[in-house]
ZAPATI-885041 format. One record per residue (C-alpha): x, y, z; residue in three letters; residue number from 1. Coordinates in pm, 1 decimal, m for minus. Example, Ala and Ser with C-alpha at 12.3 -4.5 7.8 and 13.67 -1.06 7.14 Angstrom:
residues 2
@east=1230.0 north=m450.0 up=780.0 code=ALA pos=1 .
@east=1367.0 north=m106.0 up=714.0 code=SER pos=2 .
***
This chain:
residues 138
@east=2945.3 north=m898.3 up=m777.8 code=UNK pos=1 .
@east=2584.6 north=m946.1 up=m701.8 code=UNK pos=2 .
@east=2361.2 north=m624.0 up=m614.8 code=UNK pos=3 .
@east=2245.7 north=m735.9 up=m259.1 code=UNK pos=4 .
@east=1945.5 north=m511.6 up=m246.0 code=UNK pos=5 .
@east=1655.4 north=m632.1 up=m212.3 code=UNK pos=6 .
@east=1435.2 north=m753.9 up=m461.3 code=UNK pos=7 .
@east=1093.2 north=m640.7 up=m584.0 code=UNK pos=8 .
@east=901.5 north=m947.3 up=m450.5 code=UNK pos=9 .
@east=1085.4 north=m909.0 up=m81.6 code=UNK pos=10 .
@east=1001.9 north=m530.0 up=m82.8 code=UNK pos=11 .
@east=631.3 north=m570.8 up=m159.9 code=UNK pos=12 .
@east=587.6 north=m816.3 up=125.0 code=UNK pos=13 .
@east=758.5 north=m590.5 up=372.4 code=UNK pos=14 .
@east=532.7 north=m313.0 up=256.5 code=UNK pos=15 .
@east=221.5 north=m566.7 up=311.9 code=UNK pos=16 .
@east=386.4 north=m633.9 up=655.2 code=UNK pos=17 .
@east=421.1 north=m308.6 up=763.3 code=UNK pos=18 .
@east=64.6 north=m200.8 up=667.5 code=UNK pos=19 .
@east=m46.3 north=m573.6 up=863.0 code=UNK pos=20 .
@east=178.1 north=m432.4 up=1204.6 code=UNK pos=21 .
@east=61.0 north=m65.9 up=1147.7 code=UNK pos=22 .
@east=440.0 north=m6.2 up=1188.3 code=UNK pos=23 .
@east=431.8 north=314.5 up=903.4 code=UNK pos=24 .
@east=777.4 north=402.3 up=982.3 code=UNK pos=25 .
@east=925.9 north=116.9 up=920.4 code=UNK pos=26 .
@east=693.2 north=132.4 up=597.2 code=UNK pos=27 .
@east=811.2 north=444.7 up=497.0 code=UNK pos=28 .
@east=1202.3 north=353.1 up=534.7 code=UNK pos=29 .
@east=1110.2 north=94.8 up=209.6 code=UNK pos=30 .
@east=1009.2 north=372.9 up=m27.1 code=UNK pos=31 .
@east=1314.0 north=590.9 up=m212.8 code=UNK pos=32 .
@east=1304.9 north=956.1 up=m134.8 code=UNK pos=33 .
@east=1178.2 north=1035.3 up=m479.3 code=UNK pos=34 .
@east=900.4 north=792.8 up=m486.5 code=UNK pos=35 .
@east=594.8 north=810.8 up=m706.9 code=UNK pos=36 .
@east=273.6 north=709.9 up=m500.1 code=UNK pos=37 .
@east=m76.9 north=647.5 up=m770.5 code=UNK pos=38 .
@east=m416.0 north=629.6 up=m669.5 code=UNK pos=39 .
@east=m607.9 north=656.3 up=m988.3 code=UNK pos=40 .
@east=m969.1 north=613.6 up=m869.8 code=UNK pos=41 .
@east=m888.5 north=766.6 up=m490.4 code=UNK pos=42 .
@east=m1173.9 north=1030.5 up=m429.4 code=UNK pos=43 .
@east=m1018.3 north=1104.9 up=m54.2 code=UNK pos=44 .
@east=m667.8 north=1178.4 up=m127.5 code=UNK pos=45 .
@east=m474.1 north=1313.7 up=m446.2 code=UNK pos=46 .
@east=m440.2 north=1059.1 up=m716.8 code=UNK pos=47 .
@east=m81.3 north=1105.3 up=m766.4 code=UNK pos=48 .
@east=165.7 north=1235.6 up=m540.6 code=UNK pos=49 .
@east=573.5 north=1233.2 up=m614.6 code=UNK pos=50 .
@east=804.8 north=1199.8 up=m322.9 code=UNK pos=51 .
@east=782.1 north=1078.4 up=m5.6 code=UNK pos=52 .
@east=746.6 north=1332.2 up=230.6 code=UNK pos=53 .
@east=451.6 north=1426.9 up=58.6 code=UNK pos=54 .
@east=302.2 north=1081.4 up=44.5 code=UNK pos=55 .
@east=351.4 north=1104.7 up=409.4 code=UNK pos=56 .
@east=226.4 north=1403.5 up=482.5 code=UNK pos=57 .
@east=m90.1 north=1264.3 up=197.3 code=UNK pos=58 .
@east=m104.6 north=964.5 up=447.2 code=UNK pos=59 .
@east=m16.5 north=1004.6 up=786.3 code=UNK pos=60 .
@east=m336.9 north=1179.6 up=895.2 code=UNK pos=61 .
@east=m513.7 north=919.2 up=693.2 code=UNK pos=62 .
@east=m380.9 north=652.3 up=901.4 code=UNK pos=63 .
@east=m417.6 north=814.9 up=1227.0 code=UNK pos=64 .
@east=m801.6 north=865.7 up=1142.9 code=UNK pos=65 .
@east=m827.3 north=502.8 up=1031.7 code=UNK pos=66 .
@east=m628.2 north=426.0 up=1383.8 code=UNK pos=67 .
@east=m901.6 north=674.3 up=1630.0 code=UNK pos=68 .
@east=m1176.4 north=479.2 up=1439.1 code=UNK pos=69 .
@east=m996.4 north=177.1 up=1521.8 code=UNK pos=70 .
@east=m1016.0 north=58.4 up=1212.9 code=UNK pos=71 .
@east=m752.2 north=m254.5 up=1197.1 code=UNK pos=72 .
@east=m598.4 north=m476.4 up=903.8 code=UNK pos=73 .
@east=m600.5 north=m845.2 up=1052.0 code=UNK pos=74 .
@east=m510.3 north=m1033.4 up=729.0 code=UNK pos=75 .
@east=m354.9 north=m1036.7 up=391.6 code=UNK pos=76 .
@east=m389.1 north=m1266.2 up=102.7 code=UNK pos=77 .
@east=m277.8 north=m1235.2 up=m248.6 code=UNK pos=78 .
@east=m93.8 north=m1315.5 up=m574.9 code=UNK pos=79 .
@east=204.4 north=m1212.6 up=m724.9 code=UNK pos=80 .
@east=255.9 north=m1166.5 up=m1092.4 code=UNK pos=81 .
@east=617.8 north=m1156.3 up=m1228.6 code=UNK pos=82 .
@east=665.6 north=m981.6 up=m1539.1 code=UNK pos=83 .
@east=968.1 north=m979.4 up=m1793.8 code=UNK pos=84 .
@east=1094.2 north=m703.4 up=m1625.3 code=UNK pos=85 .
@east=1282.4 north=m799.3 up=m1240.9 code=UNK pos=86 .
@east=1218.8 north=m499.9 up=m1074.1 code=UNK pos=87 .
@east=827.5 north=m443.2 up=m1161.8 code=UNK pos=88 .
@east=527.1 north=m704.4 up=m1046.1 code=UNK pos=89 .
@east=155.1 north=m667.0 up=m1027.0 code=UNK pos=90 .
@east=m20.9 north=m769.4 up=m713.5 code=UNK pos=91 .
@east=m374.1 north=m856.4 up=m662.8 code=UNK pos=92 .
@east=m474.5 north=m866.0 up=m362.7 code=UNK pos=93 .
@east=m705.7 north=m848.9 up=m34.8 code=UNK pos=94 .
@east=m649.0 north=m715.3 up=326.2 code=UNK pos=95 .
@east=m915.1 north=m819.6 up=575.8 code=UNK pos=96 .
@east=m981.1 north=m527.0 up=772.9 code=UNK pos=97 .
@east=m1172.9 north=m519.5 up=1135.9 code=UNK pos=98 .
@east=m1398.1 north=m223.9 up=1208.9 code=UNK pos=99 .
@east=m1653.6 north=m193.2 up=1458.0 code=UNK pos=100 .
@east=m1638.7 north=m568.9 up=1535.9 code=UNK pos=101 .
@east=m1682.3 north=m692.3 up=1173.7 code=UNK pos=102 .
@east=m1433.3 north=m787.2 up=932.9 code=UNK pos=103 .
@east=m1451.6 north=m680.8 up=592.1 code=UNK pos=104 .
@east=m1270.4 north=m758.3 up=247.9 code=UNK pos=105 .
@east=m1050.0 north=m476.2 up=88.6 code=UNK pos=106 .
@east=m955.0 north=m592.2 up=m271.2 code=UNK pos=107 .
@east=m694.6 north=m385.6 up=m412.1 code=UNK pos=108 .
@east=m449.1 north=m434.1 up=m765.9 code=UNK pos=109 .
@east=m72.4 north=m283.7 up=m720.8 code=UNK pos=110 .
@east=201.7 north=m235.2 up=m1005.3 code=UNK pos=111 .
@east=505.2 north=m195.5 up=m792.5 code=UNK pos=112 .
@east=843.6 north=m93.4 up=m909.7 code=UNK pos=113 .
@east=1139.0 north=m135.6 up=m669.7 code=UNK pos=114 .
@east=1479.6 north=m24.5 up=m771.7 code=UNK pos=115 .
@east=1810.8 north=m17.5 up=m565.4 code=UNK pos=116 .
@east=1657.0 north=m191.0 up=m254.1 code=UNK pos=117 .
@east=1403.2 north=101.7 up=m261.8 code=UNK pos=118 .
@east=1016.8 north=68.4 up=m340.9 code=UNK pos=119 .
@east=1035.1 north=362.0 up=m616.8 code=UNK pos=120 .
@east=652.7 north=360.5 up=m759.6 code=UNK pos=121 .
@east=308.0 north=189.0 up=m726.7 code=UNK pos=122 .
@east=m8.7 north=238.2 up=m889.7 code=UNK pos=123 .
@east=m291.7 north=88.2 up=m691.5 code=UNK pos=124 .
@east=m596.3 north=56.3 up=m766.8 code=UNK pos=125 .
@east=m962.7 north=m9.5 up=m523.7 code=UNK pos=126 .
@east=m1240.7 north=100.8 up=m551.4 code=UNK pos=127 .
@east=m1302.6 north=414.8 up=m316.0 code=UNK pos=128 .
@east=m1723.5 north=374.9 up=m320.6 code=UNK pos=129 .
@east=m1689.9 north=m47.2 up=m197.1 code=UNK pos=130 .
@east=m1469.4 north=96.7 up=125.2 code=UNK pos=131 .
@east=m1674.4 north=403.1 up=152.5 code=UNK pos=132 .
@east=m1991.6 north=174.7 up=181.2 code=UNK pos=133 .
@east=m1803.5 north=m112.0 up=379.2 code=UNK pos=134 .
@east=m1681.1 north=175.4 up=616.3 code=UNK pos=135 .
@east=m2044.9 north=287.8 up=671.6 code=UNK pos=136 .
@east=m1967.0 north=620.0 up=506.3 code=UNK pos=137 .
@east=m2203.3 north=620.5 up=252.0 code=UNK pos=138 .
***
């Protein structure tokens, strides 16, 4: 019988669509309970942080900040690498991202790893000084 979870692909681009719609609980329903989250060059949150709740509680006031700024992702564009293995990709890619009536470019690379229907680790990587500087917080 064929696992009907979904795949890696599928779960990445409901993660990109939930970040897009700002809808975080839906976002949060993708990730397995046990979850390992990576920033490795983040200099405004930890760079690793296992579990879910945690990333949450990492991330939620994150997001509301970003939200009282109104700081808004408007786009998405991007490219998908398979790999040998079916449940890991790597995606480069960009959000556009309004703020204070300007729209700026936020590259970012992800390894994802969904297993079970359930996103179950990313490592992403962008560079914390170019959105500093692009946020005016320089």
């Amino acid at each position: 019988m064929r696992d009907r979870s979904l795949d890696v692909r599928t779960l990445f681009e409901k993660q990109i669509d939930c970040i897009v719609r700002d809808d975080r609980e839906a976002q949060a329903r993708l990730y397995a309970e046990d979850v390992l989250y990576e920033f490795p060059f983040a200099t405004d949150r930890p760079r690793r942080i296992e579990g879910r709740d945690a990333f949450l509680a990492v991330m939620q006031p994150l997001w509301q900040l970003a939200r009282q700024r109104h700081v808004k992702v408007t786009g998405y564009r991007g490219q998908i690498q398979a790999t040998t293995d079916p449940d890991f990709i790597v995606a480069e890619c960009v959000f556009d991202i309004e703020i204070d009536g300007r729209t700026i470019e936020g590259p970012f690379v992800q390894f994802f790893r969904a297993h079970g229907g359930k996103i179950v680790a990313v490592r992403e990587y962008f560079s914390a000084a170019a959105r500093s500087e692009a946020l005016g917080q320089t």
